[in-house]
N, C-alpha and C positions, 0 to 999 in steps of 0.2 A: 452529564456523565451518568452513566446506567449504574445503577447499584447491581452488586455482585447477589448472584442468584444459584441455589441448590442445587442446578443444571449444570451450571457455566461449563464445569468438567467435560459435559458431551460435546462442546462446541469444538469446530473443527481448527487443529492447528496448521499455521502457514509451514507448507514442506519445506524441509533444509534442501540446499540446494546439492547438486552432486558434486563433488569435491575430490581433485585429482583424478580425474576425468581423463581413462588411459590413454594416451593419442597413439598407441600400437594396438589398439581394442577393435577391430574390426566391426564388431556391434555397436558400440559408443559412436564410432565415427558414423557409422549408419545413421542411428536416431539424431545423429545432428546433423549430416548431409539431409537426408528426409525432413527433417524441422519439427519434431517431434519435440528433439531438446536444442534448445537454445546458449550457446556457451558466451554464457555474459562476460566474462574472464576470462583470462586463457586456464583452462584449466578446470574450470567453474559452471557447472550448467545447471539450466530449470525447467523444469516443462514446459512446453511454446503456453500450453495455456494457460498458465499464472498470471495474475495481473503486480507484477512486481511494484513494489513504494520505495522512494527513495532511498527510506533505511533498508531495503532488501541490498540495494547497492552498496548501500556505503559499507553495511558490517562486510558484504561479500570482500573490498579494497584493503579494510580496515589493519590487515596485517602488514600493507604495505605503505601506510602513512608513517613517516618519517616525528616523531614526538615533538612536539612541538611547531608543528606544522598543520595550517589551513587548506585542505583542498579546495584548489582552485580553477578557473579559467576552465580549458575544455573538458575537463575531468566535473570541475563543477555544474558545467552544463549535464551532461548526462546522469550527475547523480541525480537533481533536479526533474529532467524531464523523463530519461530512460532511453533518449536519441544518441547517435555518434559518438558510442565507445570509442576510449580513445585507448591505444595500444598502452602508455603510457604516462602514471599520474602526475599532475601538474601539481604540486604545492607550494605554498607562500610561507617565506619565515620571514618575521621581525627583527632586524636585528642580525644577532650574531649567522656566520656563513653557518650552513650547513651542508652537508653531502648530497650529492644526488646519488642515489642508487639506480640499482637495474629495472625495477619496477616505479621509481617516481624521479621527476627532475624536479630540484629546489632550488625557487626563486626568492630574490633575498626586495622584498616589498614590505611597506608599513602597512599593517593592519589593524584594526580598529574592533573594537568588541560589536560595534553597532554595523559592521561589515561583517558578520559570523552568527550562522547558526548551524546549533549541533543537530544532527540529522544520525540516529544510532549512536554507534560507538565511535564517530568522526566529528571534528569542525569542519564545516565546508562554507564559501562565500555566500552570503545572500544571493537571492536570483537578482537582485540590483547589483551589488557590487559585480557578479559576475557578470552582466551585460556589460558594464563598463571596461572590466578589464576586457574580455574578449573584443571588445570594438577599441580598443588600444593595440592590444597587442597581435592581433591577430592577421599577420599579411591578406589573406585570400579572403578579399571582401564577401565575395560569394557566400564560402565559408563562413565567415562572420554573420552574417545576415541571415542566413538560415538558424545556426545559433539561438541568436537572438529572438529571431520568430520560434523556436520553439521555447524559453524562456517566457516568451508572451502567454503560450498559450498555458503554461503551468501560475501564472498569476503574477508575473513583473506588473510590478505598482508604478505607474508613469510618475508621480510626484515624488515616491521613496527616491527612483532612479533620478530624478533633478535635486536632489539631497546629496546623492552620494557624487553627482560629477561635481558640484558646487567647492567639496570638502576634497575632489582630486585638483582643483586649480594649480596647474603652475607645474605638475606631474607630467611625464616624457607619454607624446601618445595622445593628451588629452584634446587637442584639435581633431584629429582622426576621429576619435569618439563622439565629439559632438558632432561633426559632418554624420557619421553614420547613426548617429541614434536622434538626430535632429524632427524626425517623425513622431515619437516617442515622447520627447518631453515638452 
C-alpha cells in the first residue's frame, strides 16, 4: 500500500456518474444513441470512456438491493465482469421470504458467509458461487456459458468453484451444474 503523499489531493477523481438521465432529453438521448455515454442503468450513465470496477456498479444498484439481501446470479455476473446488464436485479435471502420489487427479484436460497463478498456499498456472490448458481439456474445454456466464460476471464478459481459445488450437494439444479461446469473443475 502507497503511503499517503502531500500531492495525493491533485490526483484525479473517479467521475460520478450521470444520474437521472432525462429520457425526454433530446441531447442525452444523443450522446447515448452515438456512444459517447453509456447508460449502465436505466437511468444512470458514464462516459464510454471510463474503465468502470465492479464497485462503480454495485454503488450505481445499491439503492436498489433489498436489506438484507445478497446480489446474485446474473446481476452478479455483470457486477463482477461489467458483461450482460441485466434489466433486473436478482437477489438471495436467507431465510425469512422477502419481497421482490420493481427493480430486484428475491430469491429465498441459503447463503454462506464464505459465498459473499462485499464489493462497495453491496454483498454480492463470489464469482465461484456465482458460476454455480448461474449453471443451476439458468435455462438457456448458451446463456449460461457465456456467463460463465466471462466470470473466467475476471478470475473464477477452478478449485474455490469445486469447494463451493462440493457444499451445494443434494441442492435442486446441481446435476445441471456439474454437466456444464464439468470443464472447469
Amino acid at each position: 500500500m502507497r503511503k499517503a503523499g502531500a500531492l495525493d489531493w491533485l490526483a484525479p477523481r473517479a467521475p460520478e456518474p450521470i444520474r437521472d438521465l432525462p429520457s425526454d432529453d433530446p441531447y442525452a438521448r444523443a450522446l447515448v444513441r452515438e456512444g459517447l455515454l453509456v447508460e449502465i442503468w436505466p437511468g444512470i450513465a458514464y462516459a464510454r470512456d471510463l474503465d468502470l470496477r465492479p464497485s462503480d456498479r454495485a454503488r450505481v444498484v445499491s439503492g436498489h438491493v433489498p436489506g438484507g439481501t445478497v446480489v446474485a446470479r446474473s446481476s452478479a455476473v455483470w457486477i463482477h465482469t461489467g458483461h450482460f446488464r441485466p434489466d433486473r436485479l436478482d437477489v438471495l435471502a436467507a431465510g425469512a421470504r422477502r419481497r421482490s420489487t420493481p427493480r430486484a427479484v428475491v430469491h429465498s436460497e441459503p447463503v454462506t458467509p464464505t459465498d459473499v463478498v462485499r464489493i462497495g456499498p453491496v454483498d454480492v456472490t463470489t464469482r465461484e458461487r456465482t458460476a454455480l448458481d448461474v449453471a443451476r439456474w439458468e435455462p438457456d445454456e448458451g446463456r449460461a456459458m457465456a456467463w460463465i466464460g466471462a466470470l473466467c476471464a475476471v478470475g473464477l478459481e477452478p478449485d474455490a468453484l469445486a469447494t463451493v459445488m462440493r457444499r451445494a450437494d443434494g441442492r435442486p439444479g446441481i446435476e445441471r451444474a456439474r454437466r456444464r461446469l464439468s470443464g472447469l473443475t
